[in-house]
C-alpha positions as CSV (number, residue, x, y, z in Angstrom):
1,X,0.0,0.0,0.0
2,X,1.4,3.2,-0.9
3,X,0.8,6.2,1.6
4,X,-0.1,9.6,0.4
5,X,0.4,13.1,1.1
6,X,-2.9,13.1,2.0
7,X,-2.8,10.3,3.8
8,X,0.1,11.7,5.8
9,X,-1.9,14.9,6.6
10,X,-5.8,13.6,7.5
11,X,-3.1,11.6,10.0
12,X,-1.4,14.6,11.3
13,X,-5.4,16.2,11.6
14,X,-6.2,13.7,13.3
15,X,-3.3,13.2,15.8
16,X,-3.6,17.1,16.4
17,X,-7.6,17.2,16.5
18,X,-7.4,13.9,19.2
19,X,-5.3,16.6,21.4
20,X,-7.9,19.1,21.8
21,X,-7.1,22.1,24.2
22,X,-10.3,21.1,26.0
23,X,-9.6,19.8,29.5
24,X,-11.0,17.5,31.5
25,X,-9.3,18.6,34.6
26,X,-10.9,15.9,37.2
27,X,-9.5,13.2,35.2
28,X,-6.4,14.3,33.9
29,X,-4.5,12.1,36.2
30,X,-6.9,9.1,36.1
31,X,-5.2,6.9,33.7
32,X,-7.7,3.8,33.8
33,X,-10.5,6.0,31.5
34,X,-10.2,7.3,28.2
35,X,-10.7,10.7,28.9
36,X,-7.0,11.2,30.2
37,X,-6.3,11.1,26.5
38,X,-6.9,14.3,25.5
39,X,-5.2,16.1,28.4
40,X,-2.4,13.6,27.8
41,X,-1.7,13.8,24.1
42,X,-1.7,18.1,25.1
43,X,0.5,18.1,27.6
44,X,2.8,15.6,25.9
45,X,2.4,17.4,22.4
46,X,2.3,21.1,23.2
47,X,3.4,21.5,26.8
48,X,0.2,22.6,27.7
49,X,-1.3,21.5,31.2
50,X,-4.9,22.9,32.1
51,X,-3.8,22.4,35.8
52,X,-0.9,24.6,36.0
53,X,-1.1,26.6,32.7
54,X,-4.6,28.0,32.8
55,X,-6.3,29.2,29.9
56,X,-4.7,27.8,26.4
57,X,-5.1,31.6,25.0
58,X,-2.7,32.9,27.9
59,X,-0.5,30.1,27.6
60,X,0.3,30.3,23.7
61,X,0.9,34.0,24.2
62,X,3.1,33.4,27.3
63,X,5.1,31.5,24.7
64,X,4.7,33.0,21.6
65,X,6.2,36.3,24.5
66,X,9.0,34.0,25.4
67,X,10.0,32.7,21.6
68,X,10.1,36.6,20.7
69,X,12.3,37.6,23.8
70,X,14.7,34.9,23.0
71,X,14.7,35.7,19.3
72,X,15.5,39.4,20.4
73,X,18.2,38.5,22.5
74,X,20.3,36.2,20.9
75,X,19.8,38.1,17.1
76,X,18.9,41.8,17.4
77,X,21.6,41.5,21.0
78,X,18.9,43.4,22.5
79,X,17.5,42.6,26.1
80,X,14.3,44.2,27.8
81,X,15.6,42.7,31.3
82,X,18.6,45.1,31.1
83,X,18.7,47.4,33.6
84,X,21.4,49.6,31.5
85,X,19.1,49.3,27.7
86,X,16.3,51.8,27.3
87,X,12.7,50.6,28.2
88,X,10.6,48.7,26.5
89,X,6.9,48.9,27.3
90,X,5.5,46.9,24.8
91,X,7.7,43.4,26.3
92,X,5.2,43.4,29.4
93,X,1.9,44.5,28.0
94,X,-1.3,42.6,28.0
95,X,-2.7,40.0,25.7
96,X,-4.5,42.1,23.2
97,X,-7.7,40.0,21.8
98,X,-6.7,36.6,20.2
99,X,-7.6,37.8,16.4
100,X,-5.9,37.2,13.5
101,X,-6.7,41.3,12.5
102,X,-5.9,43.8,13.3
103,X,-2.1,42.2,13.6
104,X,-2.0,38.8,11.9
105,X,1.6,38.6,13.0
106,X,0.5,38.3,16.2
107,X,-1.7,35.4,15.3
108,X,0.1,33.7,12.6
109,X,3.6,34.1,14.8
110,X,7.0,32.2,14.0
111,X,5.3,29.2,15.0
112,X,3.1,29.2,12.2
113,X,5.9,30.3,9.8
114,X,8.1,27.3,10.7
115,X,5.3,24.8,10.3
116,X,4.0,26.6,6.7
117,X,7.8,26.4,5.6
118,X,7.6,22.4,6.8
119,X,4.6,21.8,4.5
120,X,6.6,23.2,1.5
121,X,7.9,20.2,1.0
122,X,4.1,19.4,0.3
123,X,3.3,22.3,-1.5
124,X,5.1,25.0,-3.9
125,X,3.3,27.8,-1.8
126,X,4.2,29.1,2.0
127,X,0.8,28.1,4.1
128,X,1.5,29.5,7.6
129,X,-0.3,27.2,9.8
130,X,-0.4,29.0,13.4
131,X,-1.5,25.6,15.6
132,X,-1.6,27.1,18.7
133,X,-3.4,30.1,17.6
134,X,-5.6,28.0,15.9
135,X,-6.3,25.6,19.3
136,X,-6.5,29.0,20.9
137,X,-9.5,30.2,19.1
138,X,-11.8,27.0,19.4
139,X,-11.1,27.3,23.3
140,X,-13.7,28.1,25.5
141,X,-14.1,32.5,24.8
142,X,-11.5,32.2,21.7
143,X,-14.3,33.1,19.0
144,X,-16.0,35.5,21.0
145,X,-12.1,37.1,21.1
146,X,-11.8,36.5,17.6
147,X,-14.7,38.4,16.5
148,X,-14.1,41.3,18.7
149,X,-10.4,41.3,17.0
150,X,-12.6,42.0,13.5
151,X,-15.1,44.1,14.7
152,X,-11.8,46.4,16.2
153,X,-10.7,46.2,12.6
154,X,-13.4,46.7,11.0
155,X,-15.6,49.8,12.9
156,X,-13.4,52.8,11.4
157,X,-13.6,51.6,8.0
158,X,-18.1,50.5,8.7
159,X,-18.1,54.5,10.1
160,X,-16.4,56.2,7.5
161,X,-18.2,54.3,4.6
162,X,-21.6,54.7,6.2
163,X,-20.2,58.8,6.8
164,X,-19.7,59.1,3.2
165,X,-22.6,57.2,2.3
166,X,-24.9,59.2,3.9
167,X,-23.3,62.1,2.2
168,X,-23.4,60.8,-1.2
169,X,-27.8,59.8,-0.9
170,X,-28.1,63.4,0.3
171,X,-29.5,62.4,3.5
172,X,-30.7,65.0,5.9
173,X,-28.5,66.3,8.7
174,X,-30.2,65.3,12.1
175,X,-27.7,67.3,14.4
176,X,-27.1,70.4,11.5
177,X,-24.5,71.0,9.5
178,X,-22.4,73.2,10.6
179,X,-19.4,71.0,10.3
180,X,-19.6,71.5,6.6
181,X,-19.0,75.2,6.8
């Protein structure tokens, strides 16, 4: 039997779908029933616990925080921690909402770079396939994030449309128009 690229992917799918980020906390630890697989297979395959990691949105971004310090430091020679460097606000600043938009470099991170540039052997074209990000959104509050990351992006483009819009059908001014003059 000959095996496939596609055979070789629906494998990897399934392998990384079997992993879910969805925890079952109380029986994590309880080896003896099948539902110590899917915390297994995630704490085994991306060093994700539920227990001691919390939420797998903060988690990714605590790494993806980590691979970018470490990528600063030891190529750009330039380190946040240093007392004698010039501040950095931006190192230590919150997890903005887990969207691919409005900064898909955020989403799509090295991570996903270095697995797109794995499946070129696959494929003549770069796919950047951010996993973590990807297990990040189907969490528990990860779409709701998601959408709020495109509704961010996508408000000052709806109100200045919907501005000139009502400009071009002639509509009537309800609070005057002195603005125009």
């Amino acid at each position: 039997m000959r095996v496939t690229r596609v055979h070789l992917l629906l494998g990897a799918a399934l392998t990384l779908g079997s992993a879910a980020c969805q925890s079952q906390a109380a029986y994590e630890h309880d080896h003896w029933t099948g539902y110590s697989i899917g915390p297994s297979m995630s704490r085994n395959i991306l060093g994700y616990s539920a227990e001691m990691d919390g939420d797998y949105k903060d988690f990714q971004w605590r790494r993806k925080k980590n691979i970018e310090l470490t990528l600063r430091r030891h190529f750009f020679n330039s380190n946040p921690d240093n007392p004698f460097e010039v501040y950095d606000p931006t190192v230590y600043e919150p997890r903005p909402n887990h969207s691919l938009v409005p900064a898909f470099y955020r989403y799509i991170h090295v991570e996903g770079i270095v697995i797109g540039a794995a499946t070129l052997a696959f494929s003549p074209v770069l796919y950047p396939i951010p996993v973590d990000s990807i297990f990040g959104t189907f969490e528990e509050g990860g779409g709701e994030e998601f959408v709020k990351g495109l509704q961010e992006t996508a408000r000052p483009i709806g109100q200045a449309t919907s501005s000139l819009m009502h400009d071009a059908l002639g509509f009537p001014e309800t609070q005057g128009d002195a603005w125009r003059h």
